[in-house]
C-alpha positions in Angstrom: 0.0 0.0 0.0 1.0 3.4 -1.1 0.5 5.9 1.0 -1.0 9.4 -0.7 1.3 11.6 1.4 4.3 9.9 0.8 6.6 11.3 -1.9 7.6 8.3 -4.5 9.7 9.3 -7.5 8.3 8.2 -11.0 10.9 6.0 -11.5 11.5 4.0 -8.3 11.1 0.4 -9.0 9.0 -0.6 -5.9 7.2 -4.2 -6.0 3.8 -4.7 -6.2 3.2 -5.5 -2.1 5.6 -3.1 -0.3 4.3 -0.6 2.1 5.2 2.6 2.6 3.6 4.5 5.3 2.8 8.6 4.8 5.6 11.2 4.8 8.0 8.9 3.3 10.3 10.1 1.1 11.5 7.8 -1.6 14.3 9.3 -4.6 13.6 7.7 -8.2 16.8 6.0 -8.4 15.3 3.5 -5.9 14.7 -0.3 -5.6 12.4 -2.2 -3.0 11.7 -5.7 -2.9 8.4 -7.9 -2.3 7.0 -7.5 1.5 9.1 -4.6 2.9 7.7 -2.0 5.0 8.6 1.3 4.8 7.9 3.2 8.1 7.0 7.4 8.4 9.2 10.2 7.8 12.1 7.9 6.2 14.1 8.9 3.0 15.5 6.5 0.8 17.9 8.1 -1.7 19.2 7.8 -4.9 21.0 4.1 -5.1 19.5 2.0 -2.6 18.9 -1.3 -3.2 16.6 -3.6 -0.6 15.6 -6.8 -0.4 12.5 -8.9 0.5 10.8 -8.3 3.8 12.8 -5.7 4.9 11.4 -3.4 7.6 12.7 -0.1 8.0 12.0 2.0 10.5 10.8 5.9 10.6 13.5 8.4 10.9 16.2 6.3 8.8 17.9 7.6 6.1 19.0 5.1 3.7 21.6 5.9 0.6 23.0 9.3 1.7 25.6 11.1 -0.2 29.1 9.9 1.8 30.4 11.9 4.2 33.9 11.9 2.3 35.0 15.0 0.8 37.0 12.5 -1.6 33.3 11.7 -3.2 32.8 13.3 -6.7 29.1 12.5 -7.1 30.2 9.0 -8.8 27.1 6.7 -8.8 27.0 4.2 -5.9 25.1 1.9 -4.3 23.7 1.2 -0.9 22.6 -2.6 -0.7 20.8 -4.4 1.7 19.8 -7.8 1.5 16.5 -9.8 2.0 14.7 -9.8 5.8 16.7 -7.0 7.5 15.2 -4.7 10.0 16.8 -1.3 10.3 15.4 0.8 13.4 14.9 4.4 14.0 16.9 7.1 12.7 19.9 5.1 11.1 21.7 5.8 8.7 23.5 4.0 5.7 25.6 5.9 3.3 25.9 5.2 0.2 29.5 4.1 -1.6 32.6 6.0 -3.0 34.8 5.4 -6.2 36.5 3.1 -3.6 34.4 0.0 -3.9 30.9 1.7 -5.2 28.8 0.3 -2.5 27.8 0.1 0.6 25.7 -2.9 1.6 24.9 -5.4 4.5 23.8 -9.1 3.3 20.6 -10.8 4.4 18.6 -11.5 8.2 20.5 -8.3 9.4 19.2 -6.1 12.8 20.9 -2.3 12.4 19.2 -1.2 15.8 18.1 2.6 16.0 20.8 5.8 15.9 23.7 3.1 13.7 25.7 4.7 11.4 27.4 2.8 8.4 30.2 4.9 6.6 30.7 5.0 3.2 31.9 1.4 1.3 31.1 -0.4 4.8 30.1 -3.8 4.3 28.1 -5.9 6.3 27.6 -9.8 6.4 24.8 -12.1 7.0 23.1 -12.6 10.7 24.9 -9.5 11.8 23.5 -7.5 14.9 24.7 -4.2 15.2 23.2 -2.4 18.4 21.8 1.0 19.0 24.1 4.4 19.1 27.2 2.3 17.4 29.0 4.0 15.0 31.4 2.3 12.2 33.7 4.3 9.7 34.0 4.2 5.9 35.4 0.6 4.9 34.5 -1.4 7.5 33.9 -5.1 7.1 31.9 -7.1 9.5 31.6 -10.4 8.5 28.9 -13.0 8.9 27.1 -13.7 12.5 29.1 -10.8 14.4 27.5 -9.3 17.4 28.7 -5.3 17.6 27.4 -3.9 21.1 25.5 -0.5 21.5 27.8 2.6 21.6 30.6 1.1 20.0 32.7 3.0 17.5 34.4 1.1 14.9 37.0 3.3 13.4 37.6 3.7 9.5 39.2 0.2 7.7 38.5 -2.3 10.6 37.4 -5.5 10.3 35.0 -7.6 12.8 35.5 -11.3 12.0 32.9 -13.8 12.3 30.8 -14.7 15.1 32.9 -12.5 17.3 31.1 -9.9 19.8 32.1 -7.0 20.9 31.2 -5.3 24.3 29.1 -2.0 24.6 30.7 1.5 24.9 34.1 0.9 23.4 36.1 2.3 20.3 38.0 -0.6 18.1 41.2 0.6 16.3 42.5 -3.2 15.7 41.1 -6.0 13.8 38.3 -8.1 15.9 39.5 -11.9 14.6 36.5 -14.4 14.7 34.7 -16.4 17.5 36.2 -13.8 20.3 34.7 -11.6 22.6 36.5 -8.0 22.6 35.8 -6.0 26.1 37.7 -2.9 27.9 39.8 -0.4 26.5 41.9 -0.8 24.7 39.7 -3.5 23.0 41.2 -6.4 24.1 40.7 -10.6 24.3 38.4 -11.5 26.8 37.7 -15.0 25.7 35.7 -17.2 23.1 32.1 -16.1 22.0 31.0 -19.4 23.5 27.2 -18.6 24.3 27.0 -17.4 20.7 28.9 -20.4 19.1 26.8 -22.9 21.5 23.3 -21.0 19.9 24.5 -21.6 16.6 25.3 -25.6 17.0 28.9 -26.2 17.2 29.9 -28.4 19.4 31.5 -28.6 22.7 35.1 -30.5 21.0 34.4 -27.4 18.5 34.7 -25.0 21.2 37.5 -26.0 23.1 39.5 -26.6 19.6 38.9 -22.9 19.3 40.0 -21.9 22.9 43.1 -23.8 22.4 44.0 -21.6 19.7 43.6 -18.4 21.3 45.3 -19.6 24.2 48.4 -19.8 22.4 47.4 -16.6 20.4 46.5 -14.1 23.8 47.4 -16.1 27.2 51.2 -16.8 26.6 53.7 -15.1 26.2 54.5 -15.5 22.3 54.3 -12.4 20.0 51.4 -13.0 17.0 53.9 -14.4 14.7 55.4 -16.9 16.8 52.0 -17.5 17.5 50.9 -18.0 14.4 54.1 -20.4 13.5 53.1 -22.2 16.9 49.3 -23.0 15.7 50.5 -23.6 12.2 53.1 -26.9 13.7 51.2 -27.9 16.7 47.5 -27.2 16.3 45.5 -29.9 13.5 44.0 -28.0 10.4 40.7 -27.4 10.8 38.0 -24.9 9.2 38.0 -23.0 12.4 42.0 -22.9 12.4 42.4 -21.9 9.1 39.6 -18.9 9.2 41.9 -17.8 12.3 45.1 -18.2 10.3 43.7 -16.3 7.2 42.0 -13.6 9.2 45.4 -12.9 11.2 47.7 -12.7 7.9 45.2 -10.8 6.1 45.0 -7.9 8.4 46.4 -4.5 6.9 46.6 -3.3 10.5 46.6 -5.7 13.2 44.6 -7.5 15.6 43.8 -6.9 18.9 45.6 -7.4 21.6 45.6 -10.2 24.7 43.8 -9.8 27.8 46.2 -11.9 30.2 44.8 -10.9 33.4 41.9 -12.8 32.5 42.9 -15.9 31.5 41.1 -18.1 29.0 37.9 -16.7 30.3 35.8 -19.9 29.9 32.2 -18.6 30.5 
């Protein structure tokens, strides 16, 4: 249903059975897919892309011009994928020359007051909670947890099914299945409630913990680490994510928490 005092460009490609409630604001250069909703006062711009039974909330702002002075008015994207819910008043800017998209991937939750940078990509299953903040370039891969007030500064990435703690800036890679508390972000153990919810085992588990005890409870610098895990530790999926994510990062991963322990809980 199409609300009469909502504004709908022409040219917007909206499907048949979306709903857009009144004093919505939708730019022609626009596409919505089967079964969103499309609360009050909320303006889509030009380039945005959403799925299937999206909901988005009144107040957002989805496809904004980046805040980049670098942007040259180059036509970009903002993406999001099928059954995401974004709350009140966030906002998603659009991309840059850099990768020409922004975007976050399917069964997302952006809670109310988030702000995705320009070129920030987003994974599947990802929570992102209210008042957090992420820079242009960020990647957050798939099942991550992001806590509310959390600032994620420009070219960071969150690895999978990590979480990270409420009220704290992240300047350092987040590498997968960890939880990342205090400040400085640091290690404060395996994501265990959230691996447990999503079926691994127990054995799973405790093949991961073994790994980041050698990685943040002794002693050894990352790259001995690393060379440690790569002899001693048997090749797994999990293992080699860890491995990949660690050499792949442009500027480091977080550091250990050894105070704490392994932190099983």
């Amino acid at each position: 249903m199409l609300q009469p005092l909502a504004y709908i460009h022409p040219d917007a490609k909206i499907a048949p059975n979306v709903t857009i409630d009144p004093f919505t604001t939708i730019y022609g250069d626009v596409e919505i897919g089967e079964g969103s909703w499309i609360g009050s006062q909320v303006t889509i711009m030009d380039g945005a892309r959403i799925g299937k039974n999206c909901k988005i909330f009144p107040g957002a702002v989805i496809s904004a011009v980046p805040q980049d002075l670098k942007y040259k008015g180059e036509k970009t994207t903002t993406e999001i994928g099928d059954n995401c819910i974004i709350r009140e008043c966030a906002t998603l800017n659009r991309g840059t020359s850099h990768s020409m998209k922004t975007a976050i991937g399917n069964n997302c939750l952006i809670m109310a007051y988030v702000h995705l940078g320009h070129d920030t990509i987003v994974g599947n299953n990802v929570i992102i909670a209210n008042s957090s903040n992420l820079g242009g370039h960020v990647l957050v891969d798939d099942w991550a947890i992001i806590g509310g007030a959390v600032n994620i500064q420009q070219f960071t990435r969150v690895g999978a099914h990590s979480y990270i703690s409420g009220g704290i800036s992240i300047n350092k890679d987040i590498p997968p299945f960890v939880k990342a508390a205090r400040m400085p972000a640091s290690y404060h153990g395996v994501n265990s409630v959230g691996l447990k919810r999503r079926g691994l085992s127990q054995e799973t588990i405790n093949h991961i913990f073994d790994i980041y005890r050698i990685l943040f409870v002794r002693n050894s610098n990352i790259s001995k680490a690393v060379e440690i895990i790569e002899a001693d530790v048997p090749p797994t999926a999990e293992r080699d994510l860890i491995l990949n994510f660690i050499q792949s990062s442009k500027i480091g991963i977080m550091k250990g928490y050894r105070s704490h322990g392994d932190n099983r809980h």
